[in-house]
C-alpha positions as CSV (number, residue, x, y, z in Angstrom):
1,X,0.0,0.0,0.0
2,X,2.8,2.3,1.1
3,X,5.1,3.3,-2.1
4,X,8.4,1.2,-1.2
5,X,10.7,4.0,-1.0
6,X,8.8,5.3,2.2
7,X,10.0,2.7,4.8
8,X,13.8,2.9,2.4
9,X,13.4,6.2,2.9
10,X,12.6,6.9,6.4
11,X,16.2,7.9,7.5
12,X,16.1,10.6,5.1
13,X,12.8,11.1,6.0
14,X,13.8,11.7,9.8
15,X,16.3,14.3,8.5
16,X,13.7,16.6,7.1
17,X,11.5,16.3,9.9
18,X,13.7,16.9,12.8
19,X,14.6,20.2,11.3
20,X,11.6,21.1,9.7
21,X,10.2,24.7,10.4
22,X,7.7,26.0,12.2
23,X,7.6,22.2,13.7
24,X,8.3,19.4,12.9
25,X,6.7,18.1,10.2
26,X,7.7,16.2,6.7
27,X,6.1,16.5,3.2
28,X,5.9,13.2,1.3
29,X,5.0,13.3,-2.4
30,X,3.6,9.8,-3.9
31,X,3.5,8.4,0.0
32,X,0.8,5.4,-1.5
33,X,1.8,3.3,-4.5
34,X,-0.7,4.9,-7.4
35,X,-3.0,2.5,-8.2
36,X,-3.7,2.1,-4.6
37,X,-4.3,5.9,-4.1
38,X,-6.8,6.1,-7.1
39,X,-8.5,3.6,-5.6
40,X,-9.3,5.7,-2.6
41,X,-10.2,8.6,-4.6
42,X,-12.5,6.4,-6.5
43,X,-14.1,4.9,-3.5
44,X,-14.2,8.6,-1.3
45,X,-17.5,9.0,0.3
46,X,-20.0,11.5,-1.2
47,X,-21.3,14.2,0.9
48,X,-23.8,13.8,3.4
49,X,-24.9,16.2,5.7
50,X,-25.5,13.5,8.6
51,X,-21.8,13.5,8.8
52,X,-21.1,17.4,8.4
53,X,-22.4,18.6,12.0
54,X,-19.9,21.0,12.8
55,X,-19.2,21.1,16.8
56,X,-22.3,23.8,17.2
57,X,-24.8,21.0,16.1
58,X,-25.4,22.4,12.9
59,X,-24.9,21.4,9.5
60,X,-21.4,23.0,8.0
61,X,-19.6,22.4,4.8
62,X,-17.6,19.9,6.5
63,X,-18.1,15.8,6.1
64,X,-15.8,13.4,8.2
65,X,-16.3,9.8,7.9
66,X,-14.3,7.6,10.3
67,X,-15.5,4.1,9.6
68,X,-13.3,3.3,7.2
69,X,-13.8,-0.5,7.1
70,X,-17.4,0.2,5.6
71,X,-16.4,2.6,3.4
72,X,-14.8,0.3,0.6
73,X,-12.4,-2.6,0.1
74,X,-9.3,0.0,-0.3
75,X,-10.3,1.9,2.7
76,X,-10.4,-1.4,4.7
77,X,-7.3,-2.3,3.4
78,X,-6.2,0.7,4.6
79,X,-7.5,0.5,7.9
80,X,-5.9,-2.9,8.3
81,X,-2.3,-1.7,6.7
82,X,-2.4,1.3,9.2
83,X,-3.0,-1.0,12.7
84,X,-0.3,-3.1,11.2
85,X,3.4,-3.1,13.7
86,X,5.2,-2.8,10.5
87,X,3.5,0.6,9.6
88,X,3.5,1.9,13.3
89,X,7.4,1.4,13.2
90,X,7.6,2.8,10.0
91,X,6.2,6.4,11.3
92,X,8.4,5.9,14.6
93,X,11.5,5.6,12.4
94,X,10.1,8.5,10.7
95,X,10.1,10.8,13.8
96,X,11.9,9.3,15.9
97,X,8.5,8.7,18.5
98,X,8.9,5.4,19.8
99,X,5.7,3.4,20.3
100,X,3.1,4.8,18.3
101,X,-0.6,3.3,18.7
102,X,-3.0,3.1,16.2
103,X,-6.4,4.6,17.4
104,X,-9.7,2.5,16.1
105,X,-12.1,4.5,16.6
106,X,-10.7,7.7,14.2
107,X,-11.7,10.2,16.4
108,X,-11.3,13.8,14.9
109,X,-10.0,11.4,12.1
110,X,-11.1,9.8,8.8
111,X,-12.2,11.3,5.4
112,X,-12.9,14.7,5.5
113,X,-13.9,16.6,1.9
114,X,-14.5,20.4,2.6
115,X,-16.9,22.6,0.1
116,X,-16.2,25.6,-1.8
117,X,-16.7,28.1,0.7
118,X,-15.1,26.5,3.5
119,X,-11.8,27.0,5.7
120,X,-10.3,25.8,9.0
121,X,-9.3,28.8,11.6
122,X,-6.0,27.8,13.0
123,X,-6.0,25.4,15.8
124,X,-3.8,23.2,18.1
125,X,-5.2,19.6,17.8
126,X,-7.3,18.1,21.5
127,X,-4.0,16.6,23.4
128,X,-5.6,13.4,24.9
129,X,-7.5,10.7,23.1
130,X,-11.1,11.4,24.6
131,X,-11.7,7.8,26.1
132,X,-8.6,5.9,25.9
133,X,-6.3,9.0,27.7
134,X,-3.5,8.4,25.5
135,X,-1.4,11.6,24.1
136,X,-1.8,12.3,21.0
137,X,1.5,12.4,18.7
138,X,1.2,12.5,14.9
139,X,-1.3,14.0,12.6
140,X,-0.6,12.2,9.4
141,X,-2.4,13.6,6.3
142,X,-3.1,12.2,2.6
143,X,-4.6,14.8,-0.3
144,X,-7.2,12.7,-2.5
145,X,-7.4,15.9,-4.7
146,X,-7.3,15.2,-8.5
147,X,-6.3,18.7,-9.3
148,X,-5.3,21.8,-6.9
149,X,-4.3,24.9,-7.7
150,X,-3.1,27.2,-4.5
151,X,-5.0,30.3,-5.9
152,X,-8.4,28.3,-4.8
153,X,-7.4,28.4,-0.8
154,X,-7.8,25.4,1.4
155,X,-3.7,24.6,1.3
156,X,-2.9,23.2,5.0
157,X,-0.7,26.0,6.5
158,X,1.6,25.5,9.5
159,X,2.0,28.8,11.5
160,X,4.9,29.5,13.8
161,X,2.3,31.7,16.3
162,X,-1.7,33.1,15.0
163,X,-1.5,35.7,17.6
164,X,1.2,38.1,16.1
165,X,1.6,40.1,13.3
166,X,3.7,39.1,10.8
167,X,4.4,35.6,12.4
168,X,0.9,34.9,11.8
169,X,2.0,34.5,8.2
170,X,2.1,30.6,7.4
171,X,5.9,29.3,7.5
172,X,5.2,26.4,5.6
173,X,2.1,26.2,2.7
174,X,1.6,22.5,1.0
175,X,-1.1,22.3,-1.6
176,X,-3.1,19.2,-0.9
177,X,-2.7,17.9,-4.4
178,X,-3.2,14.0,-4.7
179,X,-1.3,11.6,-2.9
180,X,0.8,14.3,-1.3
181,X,1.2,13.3,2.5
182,X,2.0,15.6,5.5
183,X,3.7,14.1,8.6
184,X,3.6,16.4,11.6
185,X,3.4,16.1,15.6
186,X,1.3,17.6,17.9
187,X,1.8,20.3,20.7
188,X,0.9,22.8,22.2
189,X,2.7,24.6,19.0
190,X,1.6,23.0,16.6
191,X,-0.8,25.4,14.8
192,X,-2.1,24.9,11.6
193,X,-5.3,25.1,9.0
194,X,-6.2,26.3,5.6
195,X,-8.0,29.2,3.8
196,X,-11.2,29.9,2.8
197,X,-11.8,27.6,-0.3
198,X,-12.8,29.3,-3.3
199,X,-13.3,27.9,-6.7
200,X,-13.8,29.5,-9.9
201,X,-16.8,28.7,-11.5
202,X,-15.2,26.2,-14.0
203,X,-14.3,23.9,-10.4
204,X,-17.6,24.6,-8.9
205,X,-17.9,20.5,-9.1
206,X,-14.8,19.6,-7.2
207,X,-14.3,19.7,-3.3
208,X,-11.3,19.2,-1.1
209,X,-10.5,15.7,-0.3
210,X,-8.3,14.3,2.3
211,X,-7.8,11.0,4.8
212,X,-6.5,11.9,8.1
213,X,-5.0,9.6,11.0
214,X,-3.8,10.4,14.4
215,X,-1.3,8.3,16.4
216,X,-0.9,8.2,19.7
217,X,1.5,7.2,22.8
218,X,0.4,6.2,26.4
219,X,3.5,8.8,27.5
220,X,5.2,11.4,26.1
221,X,8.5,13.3,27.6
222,X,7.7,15.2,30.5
223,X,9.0,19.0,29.4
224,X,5.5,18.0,26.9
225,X,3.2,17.4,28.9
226,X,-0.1,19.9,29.1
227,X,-3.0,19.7,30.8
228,X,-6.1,18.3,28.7
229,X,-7.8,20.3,26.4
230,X,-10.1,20.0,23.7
231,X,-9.3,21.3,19.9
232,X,-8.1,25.5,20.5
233,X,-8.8,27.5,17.7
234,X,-7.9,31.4,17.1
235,X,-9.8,33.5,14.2
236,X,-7.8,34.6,11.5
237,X,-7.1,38.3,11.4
238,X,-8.3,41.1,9.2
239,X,-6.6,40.5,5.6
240,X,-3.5,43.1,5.6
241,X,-4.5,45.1,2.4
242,X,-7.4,46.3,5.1
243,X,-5.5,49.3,5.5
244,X,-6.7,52.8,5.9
245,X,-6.9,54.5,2.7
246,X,-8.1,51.3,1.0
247,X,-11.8,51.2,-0.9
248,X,-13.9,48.6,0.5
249,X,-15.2,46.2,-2.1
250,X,-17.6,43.4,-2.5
251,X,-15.2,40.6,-1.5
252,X,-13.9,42.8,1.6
253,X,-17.3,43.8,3.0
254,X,-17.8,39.5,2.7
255,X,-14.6,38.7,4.7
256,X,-15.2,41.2,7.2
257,X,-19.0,39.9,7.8
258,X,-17.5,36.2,7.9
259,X,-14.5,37.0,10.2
260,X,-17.4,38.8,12.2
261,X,-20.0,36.0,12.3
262,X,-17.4,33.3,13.0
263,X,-16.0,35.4,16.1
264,X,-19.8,35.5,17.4
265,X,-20.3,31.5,15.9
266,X,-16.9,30.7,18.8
267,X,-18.1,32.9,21.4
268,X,-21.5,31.2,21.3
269,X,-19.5,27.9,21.4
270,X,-17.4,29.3,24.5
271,X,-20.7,29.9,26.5
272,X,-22.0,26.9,25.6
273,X,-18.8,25.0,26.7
274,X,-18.4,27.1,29.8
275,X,-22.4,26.8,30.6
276,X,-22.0,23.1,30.3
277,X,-18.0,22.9,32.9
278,X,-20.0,25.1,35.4
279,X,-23.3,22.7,35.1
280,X,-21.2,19.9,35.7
281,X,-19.6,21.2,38.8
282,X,-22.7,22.0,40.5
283,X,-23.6,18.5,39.9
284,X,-21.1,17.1,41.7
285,X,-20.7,19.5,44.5
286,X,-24.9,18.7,45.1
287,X,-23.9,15.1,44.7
288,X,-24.4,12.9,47.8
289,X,-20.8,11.3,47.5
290,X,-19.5,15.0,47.5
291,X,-21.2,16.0,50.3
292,X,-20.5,12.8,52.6
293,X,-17.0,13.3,51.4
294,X,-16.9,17.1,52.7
295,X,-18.5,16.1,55.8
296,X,-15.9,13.8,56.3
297,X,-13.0,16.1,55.4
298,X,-14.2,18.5,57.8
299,X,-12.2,18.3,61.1
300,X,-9.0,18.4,58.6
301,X,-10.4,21.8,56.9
302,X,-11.0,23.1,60.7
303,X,-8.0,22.2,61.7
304,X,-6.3,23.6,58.7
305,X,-8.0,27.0,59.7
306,X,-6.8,27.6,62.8
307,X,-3.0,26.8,61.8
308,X,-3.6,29.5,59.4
309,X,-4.8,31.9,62.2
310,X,-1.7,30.8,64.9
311,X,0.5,31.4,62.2
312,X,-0.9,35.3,61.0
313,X,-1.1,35.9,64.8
314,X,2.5,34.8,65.3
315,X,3.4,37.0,62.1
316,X,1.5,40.1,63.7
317,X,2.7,39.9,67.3
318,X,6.8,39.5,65.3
């Protein structure tokens, strides 16, 4: 499935990622042996909008598909060839992670085939495999797109930091043309996405295409380590041709209404989130166990009181 220069390759391959910019990350052109790849593009899923709920619940230009087994024979095969030892070692001789797991249930993962019209703020990745509590190591990416050109936007960008200025500009720009594959870890600096897609009218047919794995580790070096937290996205900023003395056209007065409706579509998300964390908290401090447990706790938290008052006495009387 893989082309055979990838695992005779991976040394190389190592090179280029350990010293890739903004982080560490590796381009791969023909990563799948060809006949395989067009079978993948042949079998992609079509669009449904039961699998394009964004994360406010409603239907966005997005579809992810992450059972790949039902999808067709090369996606099973694919499935199978990526849960294999030998392809999990292939990737750790890649980057040099050891021990790289496989995660069955493709969450965040899968197909994914974006619309005209759609674009990915930039984001760090969620850290922790929701159920399993693993870290989460390696995005690894492969472009099912027949034809690209990097004028129509939606070309993955890896940005060194979103919040300022000029570094906001994308360090690295790979056009997701067909069987192009992008290796890259995840951290907490790992930022990345992809522009608005838009097609000329010719392309109106076409959408972008792509199958995406994560692998994980049960531990990761310590100097790593963060504290759990979901997918963290930051709206792009205001084109920089926005400029004072510039005429406002068409196309700006669109960007600036869809920069402005995506900032309220996150804050609503924010509530929501934080509506939901503070719910949950006052569940469990009303929850029988907590209360038996405070109840039980409470000589110590007495106790703990009146050391604190000695000791600011002490500290007055000195």
């Amino acid at each position: 499935m893989l082309a055979p220069n990838i695992g005779e390759g991976a040394q190389d391959l190592n090179r280029r990622f350990v010293s890739a910019e903004p982080f560490r990350h590796v381009v791969i052109e023909k990563f799948l042996e060809p006949q395989f790849c067009r079978e993948l593009m042949n079998q992609f899923p079509s669009f449904d909008v039961k699998h394009a709920l964004n994360e406010m619940g409603d239907v966005g230009r997005k579809a992810a598909v992450t059972d790949l087994k039902r999808i067709g024979p090369a996606y099973a095969q694919f499935d199978a060839t990526i849960r294999s030892r030998g392809f999990l070692d292939t990737m750790s001789r890649i980057t040099g992670i050891p021990d790289l797991l496989y995660d069955p249930e493709y969450v965040g993962g899968g197909t994914h085939e974006n619309l005209n019209g759609q674009d990915l703020d930039t984001h760090v990745d969620f850290n922790y495999h929701p159920k399993r509590h693993w870290h989460r190591r390696l995005n690894l990416i492969v472009f099912l797109n027949e034809e690209w050109d990097e004028t129509w936007g939606g070309c993955l960008e890896l940005v060194r930091d979103p919040w300022s200025g000029d570094a906001a500009q994308p360090t690295r720009i790979v056009v997701p043309s067909a069987n192009r594959a992008v290796i890259f870890e995840t951290n907490e600096r790992s930022w990345h996405g992809f522009r608005r897609i838009q097609l000329p009218d010719s392309k109106q047919g076409i959408s972008r295409r792509s199958l995406a794995i994560y692998l994980y580790t049960r531990e990761r070096p310590a100097e790593e380590v963060a504290a759990s937290h979901a997918t963290i996205y930051v709206q792009r900023q205001l084109p920089a041709h926005l400029a004072p003395g510039h005429t406002l056209s068409e196309d700006d007065i669109e960007d600036i209404g869809a920069l402005i409706q995506r900032r309220d579509s996150h804050m609503r998300f924010l509530y929501e989130r934080e509506r939901e964390f503070s719910e949950a908290l006052e569940n469990m401090r009303q929850s029988p166990s907590f209360k038996i447990g405070r109840a039980l706790t409470w000589p110590a938290r007495a106790l703990r009181k009146v050391a604190h008052a000695l000791v600011r006495a002490v500290f007055t009387m000195v």
